[in-house]
C-alpha positions in Angstrom: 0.0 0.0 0.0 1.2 3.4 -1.3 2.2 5.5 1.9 1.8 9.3 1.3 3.1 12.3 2.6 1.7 15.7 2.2 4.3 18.5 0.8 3.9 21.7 3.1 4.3 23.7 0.3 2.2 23.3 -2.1 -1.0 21.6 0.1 -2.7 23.8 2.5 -1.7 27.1 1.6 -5.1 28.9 2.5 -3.3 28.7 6.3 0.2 29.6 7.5 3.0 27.4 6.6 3.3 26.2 10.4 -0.6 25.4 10.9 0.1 23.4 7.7 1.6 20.1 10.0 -1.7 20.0 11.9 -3.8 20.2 9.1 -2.0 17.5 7.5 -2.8 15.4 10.2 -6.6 16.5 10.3 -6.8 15.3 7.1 -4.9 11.6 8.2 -1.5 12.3 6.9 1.1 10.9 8.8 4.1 12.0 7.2 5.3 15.4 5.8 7.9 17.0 3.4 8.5 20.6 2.3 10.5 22.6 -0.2 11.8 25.0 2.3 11.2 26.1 6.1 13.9 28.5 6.3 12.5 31.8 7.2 11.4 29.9 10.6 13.9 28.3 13.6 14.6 25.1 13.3 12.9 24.7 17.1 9.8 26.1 15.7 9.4 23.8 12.9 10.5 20.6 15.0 7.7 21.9 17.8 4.7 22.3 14.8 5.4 18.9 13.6 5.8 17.6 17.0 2.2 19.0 18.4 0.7 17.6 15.1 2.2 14.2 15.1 3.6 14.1 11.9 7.2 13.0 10.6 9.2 15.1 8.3 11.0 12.9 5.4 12.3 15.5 2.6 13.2 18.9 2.3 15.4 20.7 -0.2 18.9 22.6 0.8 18.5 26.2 0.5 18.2 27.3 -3.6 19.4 30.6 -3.8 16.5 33.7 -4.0 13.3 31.8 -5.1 11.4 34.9 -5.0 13.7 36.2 -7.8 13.6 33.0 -9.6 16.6 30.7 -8.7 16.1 27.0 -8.5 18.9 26.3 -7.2 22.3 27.0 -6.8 24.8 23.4 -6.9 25.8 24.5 -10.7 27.2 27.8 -10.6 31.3 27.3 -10.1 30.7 31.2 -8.1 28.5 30.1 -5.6 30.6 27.2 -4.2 31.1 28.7 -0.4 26.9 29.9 -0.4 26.1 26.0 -1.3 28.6 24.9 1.5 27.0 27.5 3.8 23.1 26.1 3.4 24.8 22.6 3.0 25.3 23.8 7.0 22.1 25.0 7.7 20.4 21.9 5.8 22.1 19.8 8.4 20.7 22.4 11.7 17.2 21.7 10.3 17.8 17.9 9.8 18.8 17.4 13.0 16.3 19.2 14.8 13.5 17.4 12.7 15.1 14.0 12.2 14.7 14.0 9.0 16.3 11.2 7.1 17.0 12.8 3.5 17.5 16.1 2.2 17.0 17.0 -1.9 19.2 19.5 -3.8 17.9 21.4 -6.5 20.7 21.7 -9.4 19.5 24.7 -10.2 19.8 26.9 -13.9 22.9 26.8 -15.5 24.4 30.2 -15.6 25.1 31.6 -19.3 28.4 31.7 -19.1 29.3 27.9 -18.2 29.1 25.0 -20.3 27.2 22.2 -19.9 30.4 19.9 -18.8 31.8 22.5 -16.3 28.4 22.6 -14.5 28.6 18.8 -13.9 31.6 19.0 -12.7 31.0 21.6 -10.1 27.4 19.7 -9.6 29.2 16.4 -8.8 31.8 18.4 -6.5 28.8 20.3 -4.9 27.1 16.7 -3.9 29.9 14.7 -3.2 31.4 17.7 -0.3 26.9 17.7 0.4 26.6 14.0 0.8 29.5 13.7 3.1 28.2 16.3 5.2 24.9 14.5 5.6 26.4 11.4 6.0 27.8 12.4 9.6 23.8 12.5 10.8 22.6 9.7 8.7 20.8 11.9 6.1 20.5 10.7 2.6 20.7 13.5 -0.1 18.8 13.1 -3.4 19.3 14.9 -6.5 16.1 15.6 -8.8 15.8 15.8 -12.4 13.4 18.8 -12.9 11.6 19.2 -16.5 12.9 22.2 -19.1 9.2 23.0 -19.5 8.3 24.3 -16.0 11.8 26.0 -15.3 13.3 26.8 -18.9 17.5 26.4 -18.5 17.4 24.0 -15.6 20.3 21.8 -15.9 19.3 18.6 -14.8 16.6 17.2 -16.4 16.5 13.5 -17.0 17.1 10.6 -14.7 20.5 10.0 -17.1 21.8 12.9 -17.0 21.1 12.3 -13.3 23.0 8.9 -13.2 26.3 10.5 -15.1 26.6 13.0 -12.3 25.7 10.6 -9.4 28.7 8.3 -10.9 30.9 11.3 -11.3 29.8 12.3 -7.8 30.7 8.3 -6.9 29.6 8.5 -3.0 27.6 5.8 -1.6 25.4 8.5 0.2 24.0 9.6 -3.0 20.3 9.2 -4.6 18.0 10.2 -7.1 14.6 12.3 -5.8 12.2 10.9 -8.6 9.6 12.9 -9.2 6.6 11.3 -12.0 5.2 14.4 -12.9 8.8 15.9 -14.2 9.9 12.6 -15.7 6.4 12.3 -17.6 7.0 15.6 -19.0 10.5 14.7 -19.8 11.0 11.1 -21.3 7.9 8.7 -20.0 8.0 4.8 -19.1 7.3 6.0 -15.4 7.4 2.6 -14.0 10.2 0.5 -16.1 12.8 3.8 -15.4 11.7 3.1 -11.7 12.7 -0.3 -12.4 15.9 0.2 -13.5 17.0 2.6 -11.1 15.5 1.6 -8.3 18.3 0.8 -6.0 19.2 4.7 -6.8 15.5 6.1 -6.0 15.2 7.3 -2.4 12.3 9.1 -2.9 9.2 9.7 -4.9 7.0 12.5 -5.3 3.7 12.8 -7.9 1.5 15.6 -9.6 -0.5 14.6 -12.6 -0.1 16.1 -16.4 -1.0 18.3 -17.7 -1.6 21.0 -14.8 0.3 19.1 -12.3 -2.7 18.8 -10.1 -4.1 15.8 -8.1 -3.3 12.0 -9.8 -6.2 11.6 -11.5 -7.1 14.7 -13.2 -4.7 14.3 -16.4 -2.9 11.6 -18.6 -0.9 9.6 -16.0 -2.3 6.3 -15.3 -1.7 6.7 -11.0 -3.6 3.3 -9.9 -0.9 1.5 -12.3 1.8 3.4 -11.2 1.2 3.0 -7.4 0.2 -0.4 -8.3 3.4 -1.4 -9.9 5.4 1.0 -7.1 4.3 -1.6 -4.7 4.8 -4.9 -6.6 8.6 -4.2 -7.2 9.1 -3.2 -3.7 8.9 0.4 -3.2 8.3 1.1 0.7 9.6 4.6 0.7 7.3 7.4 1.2 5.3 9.5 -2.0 5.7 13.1 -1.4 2.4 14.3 -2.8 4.3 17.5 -4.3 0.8 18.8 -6.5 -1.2 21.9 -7.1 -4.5 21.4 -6.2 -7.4 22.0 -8.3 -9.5 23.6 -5.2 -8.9 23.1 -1.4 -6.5 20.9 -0.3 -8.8 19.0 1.5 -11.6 18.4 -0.9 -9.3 17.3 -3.9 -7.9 14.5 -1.8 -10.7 12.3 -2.4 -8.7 11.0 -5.2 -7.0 8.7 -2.6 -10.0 6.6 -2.0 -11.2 6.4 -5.6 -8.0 4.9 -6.5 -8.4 2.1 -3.3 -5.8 3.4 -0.9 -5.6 5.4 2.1 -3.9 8.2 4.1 
């Protein structure tokens, strides 16, 4: 049975990000993840997901300004000493919340550096990251993010994805698979799970096109979750989606498609 955890970020925004965790709950979640908790102390975050009973699995290292629209920062060869710095503050948050993996966002390749020069400083970035991590029993993932939603984003495939990860070569070292960006990218959802499986750490979902709720576009979710569970996934699915209308109301898909919270 699929387990699911609700992403902070995109679910339950009518409410502030920290009433979020207990409205998670409310709704029978019993896991969370989040882009990015940042702007608030590590105590406070560990104290709303305390009172609400929920467990943090995921959340991203910091990514540079979001508001002025950087993805990500583990490219540029210029911002080596800012990724070590939130590699630092990545490891604050995950030990206050216990959380067992962090994701790194590649980010967009700056103009001026080729495509072979932003690998290398990409495999440098998670190699020094992973280490890091590995002190506290953290696992950090790398995700392949589609050229669609963010146009000049470097990684974008779950190849490309492996090439770094092998340049990278450090057994603390996985791939953050997210369906909605590898449907949009290069398809057979379930046989590239398959194959890379023992490199998946994580999955999150969001249905095309829209990336709302699994079930309101062209990716066939029963199947997927289905098949996730037949080859052995156990691993939590980050329900990273827009909704369609409240949080709450769209997640009657769950029970349509036989499976619970």
């Amino acid at each position: 049975m699929p387990r699911f955890a609700a992403n902070l970020s995109l679910l339950y925004t009518d409410r502030p990000f920290l009433d979020r965790f207990a409205a998670a709950r409310a709704s029978g979640f019993r896991a969370v993840e989040f882009q990015f908790a940042y702007a608030f102390d590590p105590e406070e975050v560990r104290r709303a997901a305390a009172d609400a009973g929920v467990e943090v699995v995921l959340f991203n290292l910091p990514a540079g300004d979001w508001e002025r629209g950087e993805r990500g920062i583990a490219v540029d060869p210029a911002r080596r000493e800012e990724f070590r710095e939130g590699v630092e503050r990545a490891v604050a948050y995950a030990r206050a919340l216990h959380c067992p993996r962090v994701n790194c966002l590649a980010g967009i390749r700056p103009a001026d550096v080729p495509p072979e020069e932003a690998d290398r400083v990409l495999a440098d970035n998670l190699r020094l990251a992973a280490e890091r991590l590995a002190a506290h029993n953290v696992r950090l993932l790398t995700e392949p993010v589609n050229p669609f939603d963010i146009p000049g984003f470097h990684l974008n495939t779950t190849a490309h994805a492996v090439r770094v990860l092998e340049a990278a070569a450090h057994p603390n070292l996985g791939i953050q698979y997210d369906i909605y960006h590898a449907q949009r990218t290069q398809g057979e959802l379930v046989g590239t799970f398959e194959r890379l499986r023992e490199r998946i750490g994580h999955i999150q979902v969001a249905d095309n096109p829209g990336r709302h709720e699994p079930g309101t576009g062209e990716i066939a979710y029963r199947y997927v979750f289905e098949a996730l569970d037949r080859l052995g996934y156990a691993g939590w699915i980050g329900l990273e989606y827009i909704p369609a209308g409240r949080t709450e109301d769209g997640l009657a898909w769950v029970g349509r498609m036989g499976f619970v919270l």
